[in-house]
Backbone and ligand atoms as CSV (ligand in chain L), in Angstrom:
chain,resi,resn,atom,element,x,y,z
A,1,UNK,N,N,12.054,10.474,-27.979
A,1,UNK,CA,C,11.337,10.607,-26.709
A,1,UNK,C,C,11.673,9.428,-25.802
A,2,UNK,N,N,12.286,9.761,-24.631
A,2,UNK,CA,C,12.358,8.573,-23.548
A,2,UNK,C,C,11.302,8.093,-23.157
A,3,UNK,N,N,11.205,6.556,-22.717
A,3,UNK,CA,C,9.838,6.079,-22.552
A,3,UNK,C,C,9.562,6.607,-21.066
A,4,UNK,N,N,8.557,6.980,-21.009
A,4,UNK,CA,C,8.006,6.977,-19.635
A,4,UNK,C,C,7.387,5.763,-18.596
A,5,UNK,N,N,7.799,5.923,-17.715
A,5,UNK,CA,C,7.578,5.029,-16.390
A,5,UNK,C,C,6.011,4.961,-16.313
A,6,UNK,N,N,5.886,3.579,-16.180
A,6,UNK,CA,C,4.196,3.084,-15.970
A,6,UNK,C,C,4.358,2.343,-14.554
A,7,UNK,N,N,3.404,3.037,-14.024
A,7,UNK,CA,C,2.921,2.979,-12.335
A,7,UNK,C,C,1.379,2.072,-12.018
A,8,UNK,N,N,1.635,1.612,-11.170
A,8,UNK,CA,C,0.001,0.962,-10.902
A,8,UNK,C,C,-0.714,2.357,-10.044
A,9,UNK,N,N,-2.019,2.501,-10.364
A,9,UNK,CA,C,-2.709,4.003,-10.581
A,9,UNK,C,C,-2.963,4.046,-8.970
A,10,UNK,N,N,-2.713,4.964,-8.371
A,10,UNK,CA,C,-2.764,5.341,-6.265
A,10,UNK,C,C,-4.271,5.546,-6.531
A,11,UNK,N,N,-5.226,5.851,-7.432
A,11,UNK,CA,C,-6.389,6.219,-6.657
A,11,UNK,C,C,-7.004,4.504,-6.609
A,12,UNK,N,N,-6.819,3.621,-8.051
A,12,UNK,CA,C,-7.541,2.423,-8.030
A,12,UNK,C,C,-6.540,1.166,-7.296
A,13,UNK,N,N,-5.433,1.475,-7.424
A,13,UNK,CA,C,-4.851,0.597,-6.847
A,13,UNK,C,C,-4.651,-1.174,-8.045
A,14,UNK,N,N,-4.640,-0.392,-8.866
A,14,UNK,CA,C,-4.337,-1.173,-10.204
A,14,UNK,C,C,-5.631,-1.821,-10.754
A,15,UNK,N,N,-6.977,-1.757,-9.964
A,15,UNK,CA,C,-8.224,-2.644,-10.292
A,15,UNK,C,C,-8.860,-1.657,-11.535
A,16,UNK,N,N,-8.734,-0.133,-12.232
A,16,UNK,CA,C,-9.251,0.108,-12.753
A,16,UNK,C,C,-10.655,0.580,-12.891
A,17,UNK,N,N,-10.803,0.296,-11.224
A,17,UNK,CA,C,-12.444,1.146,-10.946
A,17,UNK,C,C,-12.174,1.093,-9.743
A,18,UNK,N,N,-13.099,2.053,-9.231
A,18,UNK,CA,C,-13.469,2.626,-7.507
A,18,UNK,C,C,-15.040,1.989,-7.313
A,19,UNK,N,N,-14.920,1.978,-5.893
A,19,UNK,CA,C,-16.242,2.082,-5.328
A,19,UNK,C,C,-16.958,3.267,-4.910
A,20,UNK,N,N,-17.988,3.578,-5.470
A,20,UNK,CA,C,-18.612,4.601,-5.232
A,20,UNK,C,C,-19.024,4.464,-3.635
A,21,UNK,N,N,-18.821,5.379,-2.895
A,21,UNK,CA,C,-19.005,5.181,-1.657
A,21,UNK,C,C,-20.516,5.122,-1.074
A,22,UNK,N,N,-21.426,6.468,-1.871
A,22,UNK,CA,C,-22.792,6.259,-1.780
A,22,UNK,C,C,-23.636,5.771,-2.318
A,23,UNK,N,N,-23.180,5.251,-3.236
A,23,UNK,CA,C,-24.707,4.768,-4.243
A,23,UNK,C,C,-23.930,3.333,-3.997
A,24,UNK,N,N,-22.623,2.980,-3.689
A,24,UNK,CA,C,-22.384,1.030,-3.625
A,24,UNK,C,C,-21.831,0.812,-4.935
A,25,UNK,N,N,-21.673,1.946,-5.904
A,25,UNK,CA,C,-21.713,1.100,-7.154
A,25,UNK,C,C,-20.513,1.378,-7.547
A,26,UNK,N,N,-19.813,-0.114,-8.819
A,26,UNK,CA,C,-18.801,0.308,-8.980
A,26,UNK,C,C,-17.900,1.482,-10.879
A,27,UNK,N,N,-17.358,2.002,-10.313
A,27,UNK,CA,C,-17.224,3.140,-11.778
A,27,UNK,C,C,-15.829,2.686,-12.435
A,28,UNK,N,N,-16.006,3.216,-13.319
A,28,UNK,CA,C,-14.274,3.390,-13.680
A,28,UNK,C,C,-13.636,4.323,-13.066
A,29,UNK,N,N,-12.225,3.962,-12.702
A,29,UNK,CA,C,-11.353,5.179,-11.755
A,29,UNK,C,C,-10.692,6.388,-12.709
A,30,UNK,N,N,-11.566,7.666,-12.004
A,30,UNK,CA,C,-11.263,8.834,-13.573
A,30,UNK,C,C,-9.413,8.844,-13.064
A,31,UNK,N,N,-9.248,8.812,-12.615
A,31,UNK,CA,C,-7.493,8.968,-12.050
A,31,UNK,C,C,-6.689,8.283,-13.752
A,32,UNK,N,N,-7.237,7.308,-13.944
A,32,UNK,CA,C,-6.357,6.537,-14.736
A,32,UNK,C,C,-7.183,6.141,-15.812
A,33,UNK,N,N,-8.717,6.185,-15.933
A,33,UNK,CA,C,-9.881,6.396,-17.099
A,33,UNK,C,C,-10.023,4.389,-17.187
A,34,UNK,N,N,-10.176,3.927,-16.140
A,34,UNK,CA,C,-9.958,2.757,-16.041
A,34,UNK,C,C,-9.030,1.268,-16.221
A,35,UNK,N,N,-7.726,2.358,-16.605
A,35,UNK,CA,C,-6.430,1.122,-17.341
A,35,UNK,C,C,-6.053,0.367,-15.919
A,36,UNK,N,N,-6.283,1.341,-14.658
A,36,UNK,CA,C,-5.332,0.624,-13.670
A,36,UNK,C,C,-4.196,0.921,-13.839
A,37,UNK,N,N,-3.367,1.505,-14.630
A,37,UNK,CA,C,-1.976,1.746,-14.598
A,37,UNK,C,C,-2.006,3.917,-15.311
A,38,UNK,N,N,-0.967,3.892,-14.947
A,38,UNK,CA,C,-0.498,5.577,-15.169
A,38,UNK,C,C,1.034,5.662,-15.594
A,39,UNK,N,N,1.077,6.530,-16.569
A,39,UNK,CA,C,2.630,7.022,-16.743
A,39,UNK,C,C,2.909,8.670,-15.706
A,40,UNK,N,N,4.148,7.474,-15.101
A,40,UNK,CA,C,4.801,8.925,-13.907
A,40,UNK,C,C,5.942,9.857,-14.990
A,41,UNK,N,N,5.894,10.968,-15.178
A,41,UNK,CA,C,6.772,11.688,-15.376
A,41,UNK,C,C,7.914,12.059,-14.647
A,42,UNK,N,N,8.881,12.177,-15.161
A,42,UNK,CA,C,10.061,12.794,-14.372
A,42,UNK,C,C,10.106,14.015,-13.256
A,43,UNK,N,N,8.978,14.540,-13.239
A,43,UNK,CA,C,8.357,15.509,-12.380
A,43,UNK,C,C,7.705,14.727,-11.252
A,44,UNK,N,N,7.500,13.284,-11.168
A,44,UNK,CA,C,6.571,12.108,-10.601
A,44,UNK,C,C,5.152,13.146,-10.785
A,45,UNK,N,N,4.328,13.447,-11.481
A,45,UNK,CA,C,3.516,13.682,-12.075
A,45,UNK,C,C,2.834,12.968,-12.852
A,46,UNK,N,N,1.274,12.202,-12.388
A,46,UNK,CA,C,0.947,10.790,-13.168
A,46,UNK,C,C,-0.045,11.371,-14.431
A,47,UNK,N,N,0.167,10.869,-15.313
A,47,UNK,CA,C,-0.710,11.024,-16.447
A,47,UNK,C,C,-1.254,9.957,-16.969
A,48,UNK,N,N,-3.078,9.768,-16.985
A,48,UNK,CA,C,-3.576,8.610,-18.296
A,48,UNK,C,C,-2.489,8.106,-19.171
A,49,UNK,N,N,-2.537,7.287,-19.349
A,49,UNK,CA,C,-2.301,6.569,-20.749
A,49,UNK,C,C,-3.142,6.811,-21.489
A,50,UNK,N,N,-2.378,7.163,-22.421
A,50,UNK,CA,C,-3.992,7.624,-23.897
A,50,UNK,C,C,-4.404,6.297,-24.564
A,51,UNK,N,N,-5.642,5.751,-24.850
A,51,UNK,CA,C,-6.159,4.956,-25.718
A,51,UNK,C,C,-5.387,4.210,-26.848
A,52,UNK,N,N,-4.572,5.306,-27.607
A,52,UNK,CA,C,-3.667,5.322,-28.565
A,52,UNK,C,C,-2.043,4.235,-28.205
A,53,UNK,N,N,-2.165,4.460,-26.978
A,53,UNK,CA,C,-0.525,3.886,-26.509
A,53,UNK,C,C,-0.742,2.591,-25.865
A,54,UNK,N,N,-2.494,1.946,-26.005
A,54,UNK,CA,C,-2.770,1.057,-25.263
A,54,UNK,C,C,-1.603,-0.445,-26.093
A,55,UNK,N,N,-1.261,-0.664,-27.581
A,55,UNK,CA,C,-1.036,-1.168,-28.193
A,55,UNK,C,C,0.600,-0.926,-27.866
A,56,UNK,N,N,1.097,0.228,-27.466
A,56,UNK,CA,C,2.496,-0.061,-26.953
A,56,UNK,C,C,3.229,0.158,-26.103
A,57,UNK,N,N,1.902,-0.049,-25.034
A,57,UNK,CA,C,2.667,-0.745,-23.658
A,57,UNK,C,C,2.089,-2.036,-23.036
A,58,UNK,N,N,1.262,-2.402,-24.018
A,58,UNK,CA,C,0.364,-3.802,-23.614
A,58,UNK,C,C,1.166,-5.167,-23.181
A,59,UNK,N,N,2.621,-5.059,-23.605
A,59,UNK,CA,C,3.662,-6.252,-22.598
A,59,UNK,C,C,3.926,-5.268,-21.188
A,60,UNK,N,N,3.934,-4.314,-21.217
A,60,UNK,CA,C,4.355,-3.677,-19.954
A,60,UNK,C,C,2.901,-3.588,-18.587
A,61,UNK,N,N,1.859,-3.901,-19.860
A,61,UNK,CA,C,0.799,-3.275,-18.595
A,61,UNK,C,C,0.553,-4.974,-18.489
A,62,UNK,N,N,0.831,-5.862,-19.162
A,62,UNK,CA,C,0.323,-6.934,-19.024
A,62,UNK,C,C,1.688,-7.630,-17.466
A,63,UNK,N,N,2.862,-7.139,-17.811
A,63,UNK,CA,C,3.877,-7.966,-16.732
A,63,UNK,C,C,3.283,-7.204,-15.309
A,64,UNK,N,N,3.130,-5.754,-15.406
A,64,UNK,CA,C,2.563,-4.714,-14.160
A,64,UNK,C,C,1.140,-6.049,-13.799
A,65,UNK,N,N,0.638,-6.507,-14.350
A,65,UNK,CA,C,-0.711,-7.007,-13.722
A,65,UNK,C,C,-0.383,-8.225,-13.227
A,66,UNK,N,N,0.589,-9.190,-13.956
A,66,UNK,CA,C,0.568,-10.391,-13.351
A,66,UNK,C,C,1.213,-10.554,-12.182
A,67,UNK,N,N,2.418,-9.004,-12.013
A,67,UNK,CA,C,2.774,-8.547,-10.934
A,67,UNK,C,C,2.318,-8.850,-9.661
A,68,UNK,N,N,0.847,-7.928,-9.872
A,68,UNK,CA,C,-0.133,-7.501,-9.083
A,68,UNK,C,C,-0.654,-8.584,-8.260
A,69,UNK,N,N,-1.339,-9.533,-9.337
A,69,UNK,CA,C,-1.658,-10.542,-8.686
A,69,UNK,C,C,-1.354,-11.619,-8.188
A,70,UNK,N,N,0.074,-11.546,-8.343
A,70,UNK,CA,C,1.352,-12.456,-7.466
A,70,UNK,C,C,1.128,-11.879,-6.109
A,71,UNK,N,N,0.849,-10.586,-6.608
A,71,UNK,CA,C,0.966,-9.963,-4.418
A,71,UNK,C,C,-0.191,-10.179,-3.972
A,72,UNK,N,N,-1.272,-10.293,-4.649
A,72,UNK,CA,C,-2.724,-10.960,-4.066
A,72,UNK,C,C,-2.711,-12.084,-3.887
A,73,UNK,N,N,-1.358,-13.091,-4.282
A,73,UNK,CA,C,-1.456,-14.458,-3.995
A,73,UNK,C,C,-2.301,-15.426,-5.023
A,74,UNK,N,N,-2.685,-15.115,-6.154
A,74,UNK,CA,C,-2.699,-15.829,-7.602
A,74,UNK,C,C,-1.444,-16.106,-8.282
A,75,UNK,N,N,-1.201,-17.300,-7.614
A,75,UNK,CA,C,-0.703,-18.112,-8.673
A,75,UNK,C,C,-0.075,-18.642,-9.863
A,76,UNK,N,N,-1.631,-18.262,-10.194
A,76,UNK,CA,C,-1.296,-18.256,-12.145
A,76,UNK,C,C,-1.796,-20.157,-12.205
A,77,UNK,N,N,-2.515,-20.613,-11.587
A,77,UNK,CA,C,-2.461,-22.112,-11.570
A,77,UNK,C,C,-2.978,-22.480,-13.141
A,78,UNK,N,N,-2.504,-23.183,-13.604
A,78,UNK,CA,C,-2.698,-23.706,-15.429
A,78,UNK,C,C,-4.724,-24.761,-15.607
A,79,UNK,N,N,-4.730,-24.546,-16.123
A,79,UNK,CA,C,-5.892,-25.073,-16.052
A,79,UNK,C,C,-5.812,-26.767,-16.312
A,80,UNK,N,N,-6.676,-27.390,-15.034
A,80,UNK,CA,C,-6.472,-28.799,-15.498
A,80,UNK,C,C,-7.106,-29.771,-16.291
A,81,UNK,N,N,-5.855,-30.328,-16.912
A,81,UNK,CA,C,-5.958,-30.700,-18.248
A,81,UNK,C,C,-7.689,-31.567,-18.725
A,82,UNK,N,N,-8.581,-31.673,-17.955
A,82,UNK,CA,C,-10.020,-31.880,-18.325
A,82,UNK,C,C,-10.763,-30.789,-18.537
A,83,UNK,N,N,-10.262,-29.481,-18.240
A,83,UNK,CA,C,-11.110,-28.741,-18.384
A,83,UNK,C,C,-10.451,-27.946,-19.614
A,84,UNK,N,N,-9.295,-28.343,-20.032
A,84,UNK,CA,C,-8.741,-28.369,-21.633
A,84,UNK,C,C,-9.219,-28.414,-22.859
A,85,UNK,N,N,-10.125,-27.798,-23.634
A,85,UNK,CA,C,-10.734,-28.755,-24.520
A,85,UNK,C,C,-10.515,-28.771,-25.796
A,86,UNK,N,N,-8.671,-28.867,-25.945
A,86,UNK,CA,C,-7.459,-29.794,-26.856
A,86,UNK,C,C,-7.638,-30.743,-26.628
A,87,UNK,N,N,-8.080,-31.475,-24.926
A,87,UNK,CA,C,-8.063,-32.966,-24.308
A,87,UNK,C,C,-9.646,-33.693,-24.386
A,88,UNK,N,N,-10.437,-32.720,-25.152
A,88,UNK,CA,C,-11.664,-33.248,-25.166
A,88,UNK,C,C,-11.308,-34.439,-25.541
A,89,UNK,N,N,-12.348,-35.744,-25.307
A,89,UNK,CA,C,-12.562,-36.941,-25.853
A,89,UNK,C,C,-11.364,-37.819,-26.089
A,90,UNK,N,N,-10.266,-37.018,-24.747
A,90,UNK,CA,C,-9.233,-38.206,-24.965
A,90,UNK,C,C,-9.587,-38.668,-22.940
A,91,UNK,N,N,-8.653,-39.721,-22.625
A,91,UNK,CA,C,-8.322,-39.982,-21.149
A,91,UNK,C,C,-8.020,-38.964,-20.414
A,92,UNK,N,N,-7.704,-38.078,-20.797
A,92,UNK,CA,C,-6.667,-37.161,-19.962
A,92,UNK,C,C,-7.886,-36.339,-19.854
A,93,UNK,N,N,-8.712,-36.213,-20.872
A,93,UNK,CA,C,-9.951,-35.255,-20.850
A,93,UNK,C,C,-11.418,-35.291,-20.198
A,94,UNK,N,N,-10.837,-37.075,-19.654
A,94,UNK,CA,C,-12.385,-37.096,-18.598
A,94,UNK,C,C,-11.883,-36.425,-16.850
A,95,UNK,N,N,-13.373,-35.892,-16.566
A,95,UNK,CA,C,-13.006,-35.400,-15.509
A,95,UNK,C,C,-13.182,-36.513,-14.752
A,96,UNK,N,N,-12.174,-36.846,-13.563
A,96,UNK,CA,C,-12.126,-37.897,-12.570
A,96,UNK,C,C,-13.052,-37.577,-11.542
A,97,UNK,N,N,-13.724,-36.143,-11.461
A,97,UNK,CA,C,-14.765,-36.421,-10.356
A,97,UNK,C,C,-16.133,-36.206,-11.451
A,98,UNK,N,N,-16.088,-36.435,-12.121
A,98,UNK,CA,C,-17.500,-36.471,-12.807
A,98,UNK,C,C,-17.964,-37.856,-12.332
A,99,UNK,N,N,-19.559,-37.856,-12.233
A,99,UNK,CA,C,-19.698,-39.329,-11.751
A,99,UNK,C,C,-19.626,-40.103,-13.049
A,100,UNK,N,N,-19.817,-41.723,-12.689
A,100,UNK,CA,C,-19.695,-42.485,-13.720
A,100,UNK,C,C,-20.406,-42.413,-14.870
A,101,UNK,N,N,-20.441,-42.931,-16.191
A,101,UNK,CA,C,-21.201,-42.777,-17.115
A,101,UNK,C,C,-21.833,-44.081,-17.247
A,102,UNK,N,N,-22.877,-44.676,-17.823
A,102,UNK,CA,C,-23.126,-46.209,-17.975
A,102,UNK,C,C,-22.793,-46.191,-19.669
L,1,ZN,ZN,ZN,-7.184,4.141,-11.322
């Protein structure tokens, strides 16, 4: 079986839920059953991802997201190294705007 093409989902727009328009609230998007992503068929015909296939496309849905949020303008900034807590209780691990300690 050729692998099929994984799409970020047109109804959620890769977030994996909608806004309910009248009640405000937010759901999972039935388009894609909340993954945010869809396999297009060669027909471009989008289908769920089944539950089952979550385990083997999870590098594919994971590069599709960091994608995503490169175009939202995240970054990806690393966390700094005080708020590390490998760096607990060393220098590197006090926070410089914490106030002083006596
Ligand atoms: Zn969706």
């Amino acid at each position: 079986m050729k692998p099929k093409t994984i799409v970020r989902c047109v109804s959620c727009d890769g977030y994996g839920w909608v806004d309910d328009d009248f009640s405000g609230a937010s759901e999972d998007c039935d388009w894609c059953a909340g993954v945010g992503y869809v396999y297009r068929d060669e027909k471009g015909q989008d289908l769920r991802i089944p539950r089952g296939d979550f385990s083997r496309v999870a590098a594919e849905l994971e590069r599709l997201e960091i994608e995503r949020l490169r175009e939202l303008g995240y970054s990806g900034e690393a966390k700094k190294p005080w708020k590390q807590s490998i760096r607990k209780d060393t220098n590197l691990g006090r926070d410089p705007y914490a106030p002083e300690e006596d």
